[in-house]
C-alpha positions in Angstrom: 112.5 84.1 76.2 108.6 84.7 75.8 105.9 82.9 76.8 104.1 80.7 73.8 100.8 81.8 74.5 100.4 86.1 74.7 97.8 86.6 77.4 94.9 89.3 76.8 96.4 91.3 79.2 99.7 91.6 82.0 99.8 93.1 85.2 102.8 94.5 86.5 102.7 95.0 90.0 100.8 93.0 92.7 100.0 95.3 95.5 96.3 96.7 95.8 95.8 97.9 92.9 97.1 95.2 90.6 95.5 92.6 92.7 92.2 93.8 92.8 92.6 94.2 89.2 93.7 90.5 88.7 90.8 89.8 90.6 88.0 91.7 89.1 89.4 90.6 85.4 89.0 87.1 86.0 85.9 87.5 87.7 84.7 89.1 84.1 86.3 87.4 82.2 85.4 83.9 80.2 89.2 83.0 80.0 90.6 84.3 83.3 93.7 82.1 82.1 94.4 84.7 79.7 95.6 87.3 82.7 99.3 87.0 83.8 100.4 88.9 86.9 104.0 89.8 87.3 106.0 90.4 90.6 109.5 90.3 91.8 108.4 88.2 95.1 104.9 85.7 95.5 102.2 87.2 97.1 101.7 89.3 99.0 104.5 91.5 97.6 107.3 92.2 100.0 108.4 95.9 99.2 104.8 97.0 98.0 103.0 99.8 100.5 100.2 97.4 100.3 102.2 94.6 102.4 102.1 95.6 106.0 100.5 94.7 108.7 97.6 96.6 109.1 95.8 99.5 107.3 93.0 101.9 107.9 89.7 101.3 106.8 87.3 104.3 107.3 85.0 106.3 105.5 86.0 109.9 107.0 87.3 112.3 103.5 86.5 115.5 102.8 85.9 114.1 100.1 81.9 112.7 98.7 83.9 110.4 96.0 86.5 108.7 98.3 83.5 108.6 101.0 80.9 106.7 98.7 83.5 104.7 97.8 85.3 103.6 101.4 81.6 102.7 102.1 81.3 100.3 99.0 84.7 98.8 100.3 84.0 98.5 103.9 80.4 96.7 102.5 82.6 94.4 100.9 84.8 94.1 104.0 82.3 93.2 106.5 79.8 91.3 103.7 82.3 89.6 100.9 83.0 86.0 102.3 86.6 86.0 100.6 87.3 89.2 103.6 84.8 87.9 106.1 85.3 84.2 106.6 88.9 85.0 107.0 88.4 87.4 109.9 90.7 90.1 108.5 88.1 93.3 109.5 88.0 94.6 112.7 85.7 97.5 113.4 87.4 99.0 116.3 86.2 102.2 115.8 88.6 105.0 115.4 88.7 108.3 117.7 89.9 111.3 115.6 91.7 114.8 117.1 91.3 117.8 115.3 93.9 120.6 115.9 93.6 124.1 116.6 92.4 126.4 113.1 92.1 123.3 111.1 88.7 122.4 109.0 89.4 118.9 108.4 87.0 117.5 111.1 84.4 119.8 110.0 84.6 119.2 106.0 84.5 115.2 106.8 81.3 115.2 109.0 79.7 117.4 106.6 80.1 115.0 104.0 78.4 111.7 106.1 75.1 114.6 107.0 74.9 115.5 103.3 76.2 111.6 102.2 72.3 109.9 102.4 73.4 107.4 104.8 73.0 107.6 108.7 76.0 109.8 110.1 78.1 107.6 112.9 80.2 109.8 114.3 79.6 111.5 117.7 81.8 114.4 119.7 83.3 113.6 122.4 84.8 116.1 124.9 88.5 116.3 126.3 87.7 114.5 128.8 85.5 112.2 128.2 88.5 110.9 125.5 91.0 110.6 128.3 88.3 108.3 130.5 87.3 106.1 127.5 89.2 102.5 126.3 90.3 102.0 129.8 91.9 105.4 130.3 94.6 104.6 127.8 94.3 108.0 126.4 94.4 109.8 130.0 98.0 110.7 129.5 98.2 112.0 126.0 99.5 115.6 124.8 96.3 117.1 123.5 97.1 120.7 124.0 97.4 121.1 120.0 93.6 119.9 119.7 90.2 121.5 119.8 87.7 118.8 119.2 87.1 115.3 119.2 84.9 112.8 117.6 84.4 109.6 117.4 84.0 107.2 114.5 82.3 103.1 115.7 81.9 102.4 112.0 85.9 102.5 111.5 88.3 99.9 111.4 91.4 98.7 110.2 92.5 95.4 108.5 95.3 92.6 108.6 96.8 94.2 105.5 99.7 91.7 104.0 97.2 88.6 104.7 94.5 90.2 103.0 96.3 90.9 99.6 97.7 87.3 100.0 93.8 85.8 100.1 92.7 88.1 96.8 96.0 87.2 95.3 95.2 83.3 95.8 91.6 83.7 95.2 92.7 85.7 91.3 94.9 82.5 91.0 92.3 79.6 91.9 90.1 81.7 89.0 92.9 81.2 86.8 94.8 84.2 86.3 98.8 83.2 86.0 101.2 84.7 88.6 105.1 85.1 87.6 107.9 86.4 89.4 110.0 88.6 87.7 111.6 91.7 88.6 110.6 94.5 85.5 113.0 96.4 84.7 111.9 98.3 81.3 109.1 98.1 79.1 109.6 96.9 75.4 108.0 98.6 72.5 106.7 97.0 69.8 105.0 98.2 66.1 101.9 99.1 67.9 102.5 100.2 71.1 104.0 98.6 74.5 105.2 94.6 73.6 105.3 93.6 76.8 108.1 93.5 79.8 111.4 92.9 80.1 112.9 91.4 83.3 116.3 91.5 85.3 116.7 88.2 83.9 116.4 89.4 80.9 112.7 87.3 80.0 110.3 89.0 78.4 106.3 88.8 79.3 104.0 90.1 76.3 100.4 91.1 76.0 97.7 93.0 74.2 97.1 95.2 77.4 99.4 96.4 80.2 98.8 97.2 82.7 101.1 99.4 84.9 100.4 98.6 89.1 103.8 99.6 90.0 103.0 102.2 92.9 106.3 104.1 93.8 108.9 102.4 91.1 106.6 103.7 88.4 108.7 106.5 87.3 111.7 104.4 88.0 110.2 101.8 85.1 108.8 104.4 82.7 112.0 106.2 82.4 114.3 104.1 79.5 110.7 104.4 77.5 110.4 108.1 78.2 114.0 108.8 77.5 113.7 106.1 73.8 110.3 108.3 72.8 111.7 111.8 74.3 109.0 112.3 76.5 109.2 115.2 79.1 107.3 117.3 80.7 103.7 116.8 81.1 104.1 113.5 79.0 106.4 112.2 81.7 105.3 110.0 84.4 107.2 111.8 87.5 105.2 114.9 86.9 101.7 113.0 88.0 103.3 111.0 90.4 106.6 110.4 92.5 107.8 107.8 95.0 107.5 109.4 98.7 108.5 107.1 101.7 107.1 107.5 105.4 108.2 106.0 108.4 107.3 103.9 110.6 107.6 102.3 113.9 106.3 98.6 115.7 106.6 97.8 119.1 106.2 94.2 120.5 103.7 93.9 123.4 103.9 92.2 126.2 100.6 89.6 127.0 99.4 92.2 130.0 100.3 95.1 127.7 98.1 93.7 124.7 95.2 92.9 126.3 95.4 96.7 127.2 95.7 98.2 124.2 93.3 96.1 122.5 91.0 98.7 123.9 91.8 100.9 121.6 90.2 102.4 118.2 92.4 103.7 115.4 94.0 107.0 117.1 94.4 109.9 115.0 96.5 112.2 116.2 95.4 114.6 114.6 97.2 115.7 111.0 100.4 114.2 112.3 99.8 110.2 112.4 98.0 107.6 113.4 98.5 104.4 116.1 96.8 101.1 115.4 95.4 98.8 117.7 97.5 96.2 118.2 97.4 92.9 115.9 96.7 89.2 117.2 100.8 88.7 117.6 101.0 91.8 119.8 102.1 94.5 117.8 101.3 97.7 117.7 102.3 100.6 115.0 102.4 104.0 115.0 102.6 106.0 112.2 103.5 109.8 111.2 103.1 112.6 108.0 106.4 113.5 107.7 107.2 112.0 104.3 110.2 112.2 102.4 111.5 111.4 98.8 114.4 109.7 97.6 115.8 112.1 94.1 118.4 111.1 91.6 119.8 112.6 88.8 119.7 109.7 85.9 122.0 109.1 83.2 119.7 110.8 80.5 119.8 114.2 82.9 116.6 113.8 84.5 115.3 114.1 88.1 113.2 111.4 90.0 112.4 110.0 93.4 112.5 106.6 93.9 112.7 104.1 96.5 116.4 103.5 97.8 117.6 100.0 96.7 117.7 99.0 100.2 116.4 97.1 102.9 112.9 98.9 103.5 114.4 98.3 108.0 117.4 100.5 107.3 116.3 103.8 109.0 118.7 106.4 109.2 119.1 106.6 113.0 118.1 110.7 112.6 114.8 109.5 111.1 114.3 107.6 114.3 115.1 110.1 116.7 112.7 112.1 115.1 109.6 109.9 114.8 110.7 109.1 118.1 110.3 112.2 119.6 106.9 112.7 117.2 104.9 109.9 118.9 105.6 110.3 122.2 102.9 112.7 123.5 100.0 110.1 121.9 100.8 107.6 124.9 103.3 108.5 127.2 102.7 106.1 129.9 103.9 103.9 127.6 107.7 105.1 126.6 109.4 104.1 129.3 112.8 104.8 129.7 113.9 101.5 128.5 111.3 100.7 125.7 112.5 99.8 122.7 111.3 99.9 118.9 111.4 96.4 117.7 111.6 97.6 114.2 111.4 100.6 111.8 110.4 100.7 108.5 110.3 102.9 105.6 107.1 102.2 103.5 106.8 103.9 100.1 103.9 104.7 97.5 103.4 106.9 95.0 101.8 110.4 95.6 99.9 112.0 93.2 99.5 116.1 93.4 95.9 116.1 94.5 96.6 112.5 95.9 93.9 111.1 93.5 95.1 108.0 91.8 95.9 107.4 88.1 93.3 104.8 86.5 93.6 105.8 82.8 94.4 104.7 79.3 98.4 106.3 78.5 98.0 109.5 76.5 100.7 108.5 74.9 99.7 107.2 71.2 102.9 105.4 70.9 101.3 103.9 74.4 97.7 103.3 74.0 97.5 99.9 74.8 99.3 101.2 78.4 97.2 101.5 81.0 97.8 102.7 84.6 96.8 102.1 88.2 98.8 103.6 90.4 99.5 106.7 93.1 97.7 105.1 96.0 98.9 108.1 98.1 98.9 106.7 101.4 95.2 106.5 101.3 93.9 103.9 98.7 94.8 100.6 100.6 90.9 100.2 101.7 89.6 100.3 98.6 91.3 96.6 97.8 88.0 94.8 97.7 86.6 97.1 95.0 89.3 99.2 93.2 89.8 96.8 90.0 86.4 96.9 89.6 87.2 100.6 88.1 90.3 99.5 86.9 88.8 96.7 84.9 86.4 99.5 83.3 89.2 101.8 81.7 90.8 98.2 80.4 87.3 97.3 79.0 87.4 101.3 77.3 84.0 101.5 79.4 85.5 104.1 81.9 83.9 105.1 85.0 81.9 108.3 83.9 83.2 111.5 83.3 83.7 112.6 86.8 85.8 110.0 87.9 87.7 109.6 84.6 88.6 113.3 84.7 89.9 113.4 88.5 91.4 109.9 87.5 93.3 110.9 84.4 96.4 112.1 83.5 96.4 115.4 84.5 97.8 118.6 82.8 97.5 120.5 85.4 96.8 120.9 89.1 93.0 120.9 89.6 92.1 121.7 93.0 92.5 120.7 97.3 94.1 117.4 97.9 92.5 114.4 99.2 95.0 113.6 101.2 97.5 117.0 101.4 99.3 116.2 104.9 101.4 113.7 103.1 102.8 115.5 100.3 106.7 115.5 100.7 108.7 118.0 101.5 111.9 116.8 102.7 114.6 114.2 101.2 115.6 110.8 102.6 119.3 112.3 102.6 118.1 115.1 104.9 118.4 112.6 108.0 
């Protein structure tokens, strides 16, 4: 079955980047009725990255680009009334360790001297950490790090309820929201006809527009296989599905209103811990990512995320994190706390963990667009990203900087934005 009415242009996927997307197209757009968005569950999106409960919203790359552009988001953050009257910043601040040999801390605070814009971090000493927020830190295993600093400007946001607001907001514009589960794209005379579900409907358009995050590969493939696309013209060699873990422990009233003192918490390269959310929860994170690799049926090799619940963590997976976390606070892993619940969040990683906003080089696919391989880093950007997507849909593009780092890529081009996540492992590993 197929919709009477083909929209201008359908947006598969409605995490970050395809809501922001919807967002920004109706926003521009004179019939913002003409936008369909297409997900396998109503917003937010249960199995995207983007769905969680909180994220990191900072300013602190290496990078000038990702740091000019976490300060347009975090404007919009604190400033936009769809973010602000819903309360879902919080500037906590964040305190960032920096190990032994490693340049990170030193590449990032170059960037805010040289960035035009007053610099807010500040070093703090050892000691000086452990005293802070109450003392909460005066525990933690810091023997790995040689500086500190501190970030006020940083923050993090109610994640899941913050997609859910855009999402709603791109719908009272206009834009139409189905759910559907994609399963392949359908070609037509002149490039991609629309989307085929597990139903078997089919959504058309003029555009497409690919917001699929770690399944991307996983969707691509029956195309790829019809058109004999491999190599550099396949989709799993600019991106592939990698999963990270992580873990959620429910506070007690006395506990939270403990660790509600506390900024973001970097431990260093290896993780983060957030402070906790208005239910009492607080999250820890780690680096240690993993990929999930089949063989298909047409021969080829691909990670993608196991058809499972996203909770079902192998129990060596949680030893490990486990046993990962521990030194940040360990005052508070008592003998007989317990993790409430694991869970096993996947995105797609890019090599240089830039993401893919392009036009498919494909000519068979030029009417295929992508935005995708957050890389573990991109959720911020949610107030602002579509606004560059909307630009490659337009064919205005976003300059040739940004196009080029944002293309499809023939080859690796230089240091990743985001390098600590790259995978290395295999979910069957634990």
């Amino acid at each position: 079955m197929e919709p009477s009415t083909e929209p201008e242009v359908l947006i598969i996927g409605a995490g970050v980047f395809g809501i922001s997307t919807a967002y920004h197209l109706a926003k521009r757009s004179s019939n913002p009725s003409s936008i369909t968005m297409l997900d396998r569950a109503p917003p937010p999106s249960g199995d995207a990255a983007s769905t969680d409960i909180n994220k990191i919203v900072r300013a602190d790359y290496s990078s000038p680009l990702y740091m000019e552009l976490a300060f347009e988001a975090i404007e919009a953050w604190q400033n936009d009334p769809l973010f602000a009257n819903a309360g879902v910043y919080h500037q906590s601040g964040w305190i960032a360790m920096n190990e032994r040999g490693s340049d990170l801390a030193e590449r990032i605070r170059h960037n805010f001297k040289t960035s035009g814009r007053p610099d807010p971090t500040r070093d703090m000493t050892e000691e000086e950490v452990r005293q802070s927020w109450g003392g909460i830190l005066k525990d933690a295993k810091m023997d790995a790090f040689e500086s500190y600093y501190f970030n006020p400007s940083a923050g993090w946001a109610d994640a899941g309820s913050a997609v859910k607001i855009m999402a709603e907001e791109a719908i009272r514009l206009g834009v139409q929201y189905k759910v559907g589960e994609a399963r392949r794209l359908v070609l037509g005379d002149h490039g991609v006809k629309g989307v085929q579900t597990s139903t078997g409907e089919i959504y058309t358009a003029k555009k497409i527009v690919l917001a699929t995050g770690a399944w991307t590969s996983q969707l691509m493939l029956p195309t790829e296989d019809e058109l004999e696309m491999t190599g550099k013209a396949s989709m799993e060699s600019q991106l592939t599905a990698a999963g990270i873990c992580v873990a959620h422990f429910q506070l007690s009233p006395q506990e939270q209103s403990l660790y509600d003192q506390l900024p973001v918490y970097v431990y260093g390269e290896e993780g983060e811990t957030f402070p906790p959310t208005a239910s009492g929860l607080l999250k820890f994170t780690n680096t240690a990512s993993f990929k999930n690799t089949i063989q298909t049926e047409s021969g080829r090799t691909i990670s993608v995320p196991p058809p499972k619940n996203q909770r079902d963590v192998p129990e060596a997976l949680r030893r490990e994190f486990l046993d990962s976390i521990r030194g940040r606070l360990p005052q508070f892993f008592t003998p007989d706390r317990q993790v409430d619940y694991y869970r096993l969040c996947w995105d797609a990683i890019t090599p240089e963990q830039h993401p893919l906003i392009t036009q498919h080089p494909y000519p068979q696919l030029s009417n295929l667009y992508l935005a995708v391989g957050g890389s573990f880093h991109c959720w911020k950007f949610l107030p602002t990203i579509g606004h560059y997507v909307v630009n490659v849909v337009h064919g205005v593009g976003n300059g040739a900087d940004r196009d080029k780092i944002w293309g499809w890529k023939k080859e690796q081009q230089g240091r990743g934005v985001h390098d600590s996540l790259i995978p290395d492992r295999e979910l069957r590993d634990y």
